[in-house]
Biopython code that builds the backbone (N, CA, C, O; Angstrom):
import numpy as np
from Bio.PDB.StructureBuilder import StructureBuilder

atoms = [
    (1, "UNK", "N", (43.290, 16.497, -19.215)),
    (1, "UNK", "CA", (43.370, 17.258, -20.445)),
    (1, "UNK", "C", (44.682, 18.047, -20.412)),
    (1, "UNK", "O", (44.883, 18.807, -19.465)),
    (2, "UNK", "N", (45.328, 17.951, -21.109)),
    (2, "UNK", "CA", (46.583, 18.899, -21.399)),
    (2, "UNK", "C", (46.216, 20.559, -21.291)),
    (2, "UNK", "O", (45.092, 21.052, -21.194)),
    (3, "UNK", "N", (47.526, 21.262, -21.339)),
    (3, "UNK", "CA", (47.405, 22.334, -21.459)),
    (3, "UNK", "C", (47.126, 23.125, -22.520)),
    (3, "UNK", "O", (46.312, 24.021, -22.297)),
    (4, "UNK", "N", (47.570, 23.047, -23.609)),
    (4, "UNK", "CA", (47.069, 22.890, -24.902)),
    (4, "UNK", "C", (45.797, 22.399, -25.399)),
    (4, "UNK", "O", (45.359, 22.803, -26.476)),
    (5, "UNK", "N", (45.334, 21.767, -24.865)),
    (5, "UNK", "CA", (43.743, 21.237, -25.147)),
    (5, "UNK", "C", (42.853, 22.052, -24.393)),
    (5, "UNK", "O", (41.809, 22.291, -25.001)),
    (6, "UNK", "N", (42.950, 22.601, -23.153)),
    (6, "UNK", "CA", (42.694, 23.334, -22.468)),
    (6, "UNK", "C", (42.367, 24.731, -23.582)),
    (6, "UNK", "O", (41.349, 25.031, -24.206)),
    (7, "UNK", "N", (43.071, 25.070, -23.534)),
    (7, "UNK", "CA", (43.326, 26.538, -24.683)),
    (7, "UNK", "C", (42.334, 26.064, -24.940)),
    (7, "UNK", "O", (41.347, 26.090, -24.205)),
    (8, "UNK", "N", (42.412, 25.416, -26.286)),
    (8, "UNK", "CA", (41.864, 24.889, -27.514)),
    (8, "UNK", "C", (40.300, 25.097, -27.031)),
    (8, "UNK", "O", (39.649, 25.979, -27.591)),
    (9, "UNK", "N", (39.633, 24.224, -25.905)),
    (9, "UNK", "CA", (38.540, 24.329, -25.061)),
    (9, "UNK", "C", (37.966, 25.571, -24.636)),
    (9, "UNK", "O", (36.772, 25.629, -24.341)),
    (10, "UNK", "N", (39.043, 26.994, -24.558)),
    (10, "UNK", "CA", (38.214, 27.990, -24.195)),
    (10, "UNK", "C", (37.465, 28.286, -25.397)),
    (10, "UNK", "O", (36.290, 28.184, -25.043)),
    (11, "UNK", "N", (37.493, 28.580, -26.555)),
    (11, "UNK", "CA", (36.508, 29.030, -27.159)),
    (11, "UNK", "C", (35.218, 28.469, -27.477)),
    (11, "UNK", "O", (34.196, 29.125, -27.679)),
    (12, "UNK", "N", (35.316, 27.357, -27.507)),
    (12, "UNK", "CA", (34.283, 26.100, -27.451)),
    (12, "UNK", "C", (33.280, 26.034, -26.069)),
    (12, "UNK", "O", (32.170, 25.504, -26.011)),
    (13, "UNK", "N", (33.936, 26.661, -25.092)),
    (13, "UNK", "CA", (33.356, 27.139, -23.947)),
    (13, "UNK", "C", (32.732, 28.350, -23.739)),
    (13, "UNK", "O", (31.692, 28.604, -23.131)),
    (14, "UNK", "N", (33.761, 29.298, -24.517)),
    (14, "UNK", "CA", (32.677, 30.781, -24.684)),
    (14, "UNK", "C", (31.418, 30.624, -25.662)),
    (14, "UNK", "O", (30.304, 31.121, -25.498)),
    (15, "UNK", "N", (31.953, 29.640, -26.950)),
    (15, "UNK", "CA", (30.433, 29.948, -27.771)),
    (15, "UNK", "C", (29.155, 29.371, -26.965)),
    (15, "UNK", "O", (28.090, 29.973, -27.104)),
    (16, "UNK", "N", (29.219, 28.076, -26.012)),
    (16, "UNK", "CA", (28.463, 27.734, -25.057)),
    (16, "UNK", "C", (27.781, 28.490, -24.233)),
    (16, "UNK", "O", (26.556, 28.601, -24.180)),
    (17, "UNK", "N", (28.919, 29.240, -23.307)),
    (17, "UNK", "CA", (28.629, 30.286, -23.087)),
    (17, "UNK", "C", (27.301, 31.343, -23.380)),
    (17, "UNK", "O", (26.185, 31.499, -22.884)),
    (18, "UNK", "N", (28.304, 32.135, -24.767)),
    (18, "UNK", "CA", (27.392, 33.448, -24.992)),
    (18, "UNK", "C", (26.302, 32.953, -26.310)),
    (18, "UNK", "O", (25.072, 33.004, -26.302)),
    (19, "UNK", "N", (27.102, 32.528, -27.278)),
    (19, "UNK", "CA", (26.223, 32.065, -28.549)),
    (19, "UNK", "C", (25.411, 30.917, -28.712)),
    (19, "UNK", "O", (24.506, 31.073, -29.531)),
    (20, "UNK", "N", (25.495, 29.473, -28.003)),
    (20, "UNK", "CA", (24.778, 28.757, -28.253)),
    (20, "UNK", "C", (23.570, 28.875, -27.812)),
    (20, "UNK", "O", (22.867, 28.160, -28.527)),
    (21, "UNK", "N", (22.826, 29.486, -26.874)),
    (21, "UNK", "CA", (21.748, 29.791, -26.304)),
    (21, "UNK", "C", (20.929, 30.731, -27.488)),
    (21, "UNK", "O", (20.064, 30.093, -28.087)),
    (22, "UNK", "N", (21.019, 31.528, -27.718)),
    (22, "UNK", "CA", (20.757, 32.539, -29.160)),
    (22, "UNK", "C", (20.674, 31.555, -30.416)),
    (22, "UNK", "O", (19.573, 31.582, -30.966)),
    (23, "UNK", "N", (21.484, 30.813, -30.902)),
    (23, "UNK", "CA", (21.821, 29.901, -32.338)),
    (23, "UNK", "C", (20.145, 28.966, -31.686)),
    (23, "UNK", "O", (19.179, 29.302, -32.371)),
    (24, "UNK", "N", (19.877, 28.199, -30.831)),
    (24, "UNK", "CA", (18.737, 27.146, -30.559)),
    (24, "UNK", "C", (19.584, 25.824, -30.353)),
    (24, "UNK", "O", (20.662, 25.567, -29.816)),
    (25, "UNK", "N", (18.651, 25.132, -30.993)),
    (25, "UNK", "CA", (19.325, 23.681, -30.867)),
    (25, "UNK", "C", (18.702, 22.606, -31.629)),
    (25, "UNK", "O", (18.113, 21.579, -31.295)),
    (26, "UNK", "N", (19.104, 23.320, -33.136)),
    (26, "UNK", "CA", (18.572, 23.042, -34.418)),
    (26, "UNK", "C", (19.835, 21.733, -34.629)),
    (26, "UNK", "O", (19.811, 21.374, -35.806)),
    (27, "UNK", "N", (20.736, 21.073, -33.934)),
    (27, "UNK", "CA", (22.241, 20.014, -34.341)),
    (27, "UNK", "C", (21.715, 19.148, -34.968)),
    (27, "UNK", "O", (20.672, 18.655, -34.541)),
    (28, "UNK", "N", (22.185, 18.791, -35.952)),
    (28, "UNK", "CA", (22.303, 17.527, -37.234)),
    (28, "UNK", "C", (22.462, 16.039, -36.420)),
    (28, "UNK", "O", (21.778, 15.087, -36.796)),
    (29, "UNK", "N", (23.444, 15.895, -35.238)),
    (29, "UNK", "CA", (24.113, 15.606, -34.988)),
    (29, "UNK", "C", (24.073, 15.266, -33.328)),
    (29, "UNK", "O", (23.473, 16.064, -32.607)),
    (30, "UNK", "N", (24.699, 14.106, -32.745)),
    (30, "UNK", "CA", (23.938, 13.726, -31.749)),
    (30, "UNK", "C", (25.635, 13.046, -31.032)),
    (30, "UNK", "O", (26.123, 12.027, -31.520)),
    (31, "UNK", "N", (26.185, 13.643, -30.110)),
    (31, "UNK", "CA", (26.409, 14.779, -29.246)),
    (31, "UNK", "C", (26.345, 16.227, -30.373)),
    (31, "UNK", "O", (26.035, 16.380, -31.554)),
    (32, "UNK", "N", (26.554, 16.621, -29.884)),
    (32, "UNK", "CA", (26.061, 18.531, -30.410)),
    (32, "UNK", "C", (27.686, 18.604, -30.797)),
    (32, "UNK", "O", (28.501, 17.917, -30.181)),
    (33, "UNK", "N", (28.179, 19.747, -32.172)),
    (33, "UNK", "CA", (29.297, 19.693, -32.673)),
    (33, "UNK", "C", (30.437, 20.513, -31.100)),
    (33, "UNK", "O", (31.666, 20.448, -31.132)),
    (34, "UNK", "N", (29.878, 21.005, -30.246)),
    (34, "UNK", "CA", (30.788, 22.024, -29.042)),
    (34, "UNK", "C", (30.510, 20.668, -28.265)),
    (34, "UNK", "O", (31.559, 20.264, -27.764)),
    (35, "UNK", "N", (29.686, 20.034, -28.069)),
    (35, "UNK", "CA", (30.032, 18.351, -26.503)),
    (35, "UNK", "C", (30.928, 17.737, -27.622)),
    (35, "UNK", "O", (32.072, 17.446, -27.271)),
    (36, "UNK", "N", (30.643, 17.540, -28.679)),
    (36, "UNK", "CA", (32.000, 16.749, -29.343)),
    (36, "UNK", "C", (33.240, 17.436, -28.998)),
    (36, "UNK", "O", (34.220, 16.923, -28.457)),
    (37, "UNK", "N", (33.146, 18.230, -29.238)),
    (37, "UNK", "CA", (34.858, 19.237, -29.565)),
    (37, "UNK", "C", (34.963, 18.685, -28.281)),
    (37, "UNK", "O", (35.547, 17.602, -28.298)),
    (38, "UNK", "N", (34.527, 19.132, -26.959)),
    (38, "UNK", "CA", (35.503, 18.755, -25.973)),
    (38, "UNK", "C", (35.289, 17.487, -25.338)),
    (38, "UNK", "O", (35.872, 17.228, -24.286)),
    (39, "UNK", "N", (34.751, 16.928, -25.711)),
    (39, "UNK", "CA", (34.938, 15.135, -26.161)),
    (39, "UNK", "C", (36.333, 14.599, -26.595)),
    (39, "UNK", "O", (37.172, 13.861, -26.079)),
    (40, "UNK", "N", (36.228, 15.248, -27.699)),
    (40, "UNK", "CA", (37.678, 15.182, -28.858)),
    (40, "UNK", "C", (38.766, 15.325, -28.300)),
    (40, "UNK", "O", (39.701, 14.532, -28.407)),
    (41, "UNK", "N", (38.769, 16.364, -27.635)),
    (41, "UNK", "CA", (39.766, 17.597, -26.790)),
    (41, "UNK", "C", (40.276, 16.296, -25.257)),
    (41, "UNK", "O", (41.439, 15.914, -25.128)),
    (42, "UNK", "N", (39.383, 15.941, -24.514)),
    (42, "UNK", "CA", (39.657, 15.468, -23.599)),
    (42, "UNK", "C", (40.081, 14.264, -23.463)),
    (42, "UNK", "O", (40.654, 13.859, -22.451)),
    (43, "UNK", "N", (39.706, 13.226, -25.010)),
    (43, "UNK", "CA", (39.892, 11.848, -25.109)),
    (43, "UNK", "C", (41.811, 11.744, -25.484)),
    (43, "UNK", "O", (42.753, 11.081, -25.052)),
    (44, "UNK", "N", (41.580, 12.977, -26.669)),
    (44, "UNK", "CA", (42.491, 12.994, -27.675)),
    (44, "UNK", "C", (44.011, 14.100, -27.419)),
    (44, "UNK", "O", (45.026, 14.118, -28.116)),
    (45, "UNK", "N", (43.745, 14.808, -26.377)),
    (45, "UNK", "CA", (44.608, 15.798, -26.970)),
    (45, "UNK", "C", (44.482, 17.140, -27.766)),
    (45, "UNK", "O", (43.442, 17.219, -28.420)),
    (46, "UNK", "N", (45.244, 18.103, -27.837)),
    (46, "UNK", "CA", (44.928, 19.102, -28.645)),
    (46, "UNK", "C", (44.657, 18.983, -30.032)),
    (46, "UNK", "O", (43.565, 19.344, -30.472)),
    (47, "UNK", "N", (45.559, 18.504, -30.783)),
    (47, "UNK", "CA", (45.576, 18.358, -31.936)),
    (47, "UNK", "C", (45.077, 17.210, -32.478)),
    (47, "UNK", "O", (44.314, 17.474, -33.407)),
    (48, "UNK", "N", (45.203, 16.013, -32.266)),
    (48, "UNK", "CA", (44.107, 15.528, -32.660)),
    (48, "UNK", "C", (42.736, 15.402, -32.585)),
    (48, "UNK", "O", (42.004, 14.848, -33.406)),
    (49, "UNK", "N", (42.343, 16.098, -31.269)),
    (49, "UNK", "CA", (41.322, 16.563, -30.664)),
    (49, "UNK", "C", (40.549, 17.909, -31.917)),
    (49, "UNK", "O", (39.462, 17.788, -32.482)),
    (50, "UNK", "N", (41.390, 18.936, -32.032)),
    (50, "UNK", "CA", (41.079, 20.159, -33.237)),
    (50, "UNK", "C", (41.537, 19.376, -34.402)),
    (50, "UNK", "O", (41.942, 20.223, -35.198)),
    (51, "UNK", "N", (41.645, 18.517, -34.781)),
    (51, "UNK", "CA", (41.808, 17.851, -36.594)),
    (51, "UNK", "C", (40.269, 16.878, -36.366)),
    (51, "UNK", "O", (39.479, 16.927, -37.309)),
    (52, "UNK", "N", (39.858, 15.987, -35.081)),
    (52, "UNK", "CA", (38.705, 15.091, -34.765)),
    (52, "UNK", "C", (37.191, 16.357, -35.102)),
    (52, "UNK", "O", (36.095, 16.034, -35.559)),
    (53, "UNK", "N", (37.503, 17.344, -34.817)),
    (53, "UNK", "CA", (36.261, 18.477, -34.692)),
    (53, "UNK", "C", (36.522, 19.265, -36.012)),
    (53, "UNK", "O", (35.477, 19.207, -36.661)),
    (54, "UNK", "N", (37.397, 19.923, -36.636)),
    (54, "UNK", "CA", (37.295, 20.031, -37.685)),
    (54, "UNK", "C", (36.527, 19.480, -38.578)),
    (54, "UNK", "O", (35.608, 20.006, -39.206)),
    (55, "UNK", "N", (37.119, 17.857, -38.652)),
    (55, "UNK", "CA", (36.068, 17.216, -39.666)),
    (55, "UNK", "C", (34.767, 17.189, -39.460)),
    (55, "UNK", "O", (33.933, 17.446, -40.328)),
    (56, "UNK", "N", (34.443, 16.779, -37.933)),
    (56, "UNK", "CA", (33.073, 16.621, -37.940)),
    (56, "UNK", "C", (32.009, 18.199, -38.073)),
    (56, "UNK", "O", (30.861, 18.146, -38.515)),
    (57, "UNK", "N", (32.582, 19.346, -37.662)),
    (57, "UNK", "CA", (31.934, 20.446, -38.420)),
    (57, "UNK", "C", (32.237, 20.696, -39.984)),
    (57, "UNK", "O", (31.686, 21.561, -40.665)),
    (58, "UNK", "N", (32.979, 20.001, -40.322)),
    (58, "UNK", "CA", (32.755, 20.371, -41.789)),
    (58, "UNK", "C", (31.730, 19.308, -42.225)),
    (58, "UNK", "O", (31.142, 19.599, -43.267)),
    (59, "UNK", "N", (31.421, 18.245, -41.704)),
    (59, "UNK", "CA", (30.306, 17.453, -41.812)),
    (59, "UNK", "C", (28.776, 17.870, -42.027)),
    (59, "UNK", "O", (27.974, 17.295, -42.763)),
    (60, "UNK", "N", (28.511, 19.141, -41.124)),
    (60, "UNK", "CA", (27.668, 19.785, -40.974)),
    (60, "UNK", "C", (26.824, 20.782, -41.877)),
    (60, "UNK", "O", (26.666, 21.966, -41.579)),
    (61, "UNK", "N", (26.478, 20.386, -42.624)),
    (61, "UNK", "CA", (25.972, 21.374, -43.757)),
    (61, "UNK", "C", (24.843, 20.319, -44.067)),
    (61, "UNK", "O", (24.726, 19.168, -43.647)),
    (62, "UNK", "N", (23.958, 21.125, -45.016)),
    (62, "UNK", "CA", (22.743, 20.770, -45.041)),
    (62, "UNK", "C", (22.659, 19.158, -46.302)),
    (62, "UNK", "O", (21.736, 18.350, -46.403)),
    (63, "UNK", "N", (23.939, 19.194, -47.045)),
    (63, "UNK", "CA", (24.177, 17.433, -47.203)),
    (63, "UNK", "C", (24.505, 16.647, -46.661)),
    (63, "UNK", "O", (24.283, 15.501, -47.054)),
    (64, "UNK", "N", (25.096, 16.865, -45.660)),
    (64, "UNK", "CA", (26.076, 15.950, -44.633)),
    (64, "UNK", "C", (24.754, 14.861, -43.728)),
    (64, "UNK", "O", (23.571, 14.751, -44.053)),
    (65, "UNK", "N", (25.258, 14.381, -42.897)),
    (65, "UNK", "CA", (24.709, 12.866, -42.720)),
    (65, "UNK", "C", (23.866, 13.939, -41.207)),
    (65, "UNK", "O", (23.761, 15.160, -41.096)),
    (66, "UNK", "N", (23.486, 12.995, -40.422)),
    (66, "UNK", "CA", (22.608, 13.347, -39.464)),
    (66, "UNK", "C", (22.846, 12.170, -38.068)),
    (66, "UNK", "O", (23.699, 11.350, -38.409)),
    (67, "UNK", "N", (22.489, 11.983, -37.090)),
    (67, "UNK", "CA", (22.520, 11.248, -36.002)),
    (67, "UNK", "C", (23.450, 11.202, -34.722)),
    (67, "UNK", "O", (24.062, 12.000, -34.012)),
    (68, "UNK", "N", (23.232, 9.869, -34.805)),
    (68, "UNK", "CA", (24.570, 9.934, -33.937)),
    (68, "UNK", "C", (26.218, 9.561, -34.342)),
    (68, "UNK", "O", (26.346, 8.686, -35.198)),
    (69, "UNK", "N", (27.063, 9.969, -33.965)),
    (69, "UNK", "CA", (28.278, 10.220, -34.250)),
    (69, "UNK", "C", (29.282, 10.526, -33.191)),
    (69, "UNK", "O", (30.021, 11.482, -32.955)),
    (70, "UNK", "N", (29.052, 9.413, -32.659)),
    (70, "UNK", "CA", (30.422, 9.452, -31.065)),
    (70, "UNK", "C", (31.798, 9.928, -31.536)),
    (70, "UNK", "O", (32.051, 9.890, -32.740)),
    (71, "UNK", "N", (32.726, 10.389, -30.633)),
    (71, "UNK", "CA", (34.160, 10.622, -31.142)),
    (71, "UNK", "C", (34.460, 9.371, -31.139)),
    (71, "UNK", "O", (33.791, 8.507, -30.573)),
    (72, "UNK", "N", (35.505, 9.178, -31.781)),
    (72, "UNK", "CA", (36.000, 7.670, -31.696)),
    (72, "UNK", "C", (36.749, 7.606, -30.731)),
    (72, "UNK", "O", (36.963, 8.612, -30.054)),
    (73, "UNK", "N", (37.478, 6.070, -30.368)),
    (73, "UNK", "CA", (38.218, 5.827, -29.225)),
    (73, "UNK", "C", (39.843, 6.025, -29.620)),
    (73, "UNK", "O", (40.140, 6.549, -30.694)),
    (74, "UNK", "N", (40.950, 5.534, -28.601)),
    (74, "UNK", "CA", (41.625, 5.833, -29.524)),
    (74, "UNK", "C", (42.151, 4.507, -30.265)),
    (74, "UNK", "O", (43.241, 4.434, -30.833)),
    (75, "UNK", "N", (41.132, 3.387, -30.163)),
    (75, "UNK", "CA", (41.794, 2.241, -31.243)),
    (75, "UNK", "C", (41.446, 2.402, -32.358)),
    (75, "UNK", "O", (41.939, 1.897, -33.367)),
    (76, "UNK", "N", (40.179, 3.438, -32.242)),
    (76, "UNK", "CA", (39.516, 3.643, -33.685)),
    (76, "UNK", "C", (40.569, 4.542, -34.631)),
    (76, "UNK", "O", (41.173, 5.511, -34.169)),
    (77, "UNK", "N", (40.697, 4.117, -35.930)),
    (77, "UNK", "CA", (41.695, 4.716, -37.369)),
    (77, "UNK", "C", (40.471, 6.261, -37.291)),
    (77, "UNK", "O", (39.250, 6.107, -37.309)),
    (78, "UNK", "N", (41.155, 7.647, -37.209)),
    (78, "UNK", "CA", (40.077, 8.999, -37.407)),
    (78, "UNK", "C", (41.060, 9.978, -37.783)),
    (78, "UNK", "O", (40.717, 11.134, -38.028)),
]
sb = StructureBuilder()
sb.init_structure("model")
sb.init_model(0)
sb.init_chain("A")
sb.init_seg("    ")
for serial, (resi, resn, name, xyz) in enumerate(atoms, 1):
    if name == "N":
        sb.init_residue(resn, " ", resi, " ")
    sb.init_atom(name, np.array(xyz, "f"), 0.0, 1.0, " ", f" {name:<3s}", serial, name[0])
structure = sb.get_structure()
């Protein structure tokens, strides 16, 4: 993982941390939107890694789709 992705990873690590335990584990979504992020983060890089997680939390709302939803690889177009 880069250094920059790293960063990117601490906060995704603190909400793990302190907040996800409190929130439950009510996820739409199958890895959980924080195992994606550093999924994203570790496959991809910083930035495409934070543009890969962006979308998929904006996914997340009570219209958005449900299941599973791997990060893509990097042959996959995302």
């Amino acid at each position: 993982m880069t250094l920059l992705a790293r960063v990117f990873a601490l906060p995704v690590k603190a909400y793990r941390l302190i907040f996800s335990p409190w929130v439950g584990h009510n996820c739409r979504y199958q890895p959980t939107c924080s195992a994606y992020a550093l999924e994203a983060l570790e496959k991809h890089g910083a930035i495409k890694g934070a543009w890969l997680t962006a979308r998929r939390i904006g996914r997340c709302h009570p219209w958005g789709g449900t299941g599973y939803d791997p990060v893509p690889d990097d042959t996959d177009e995302g």
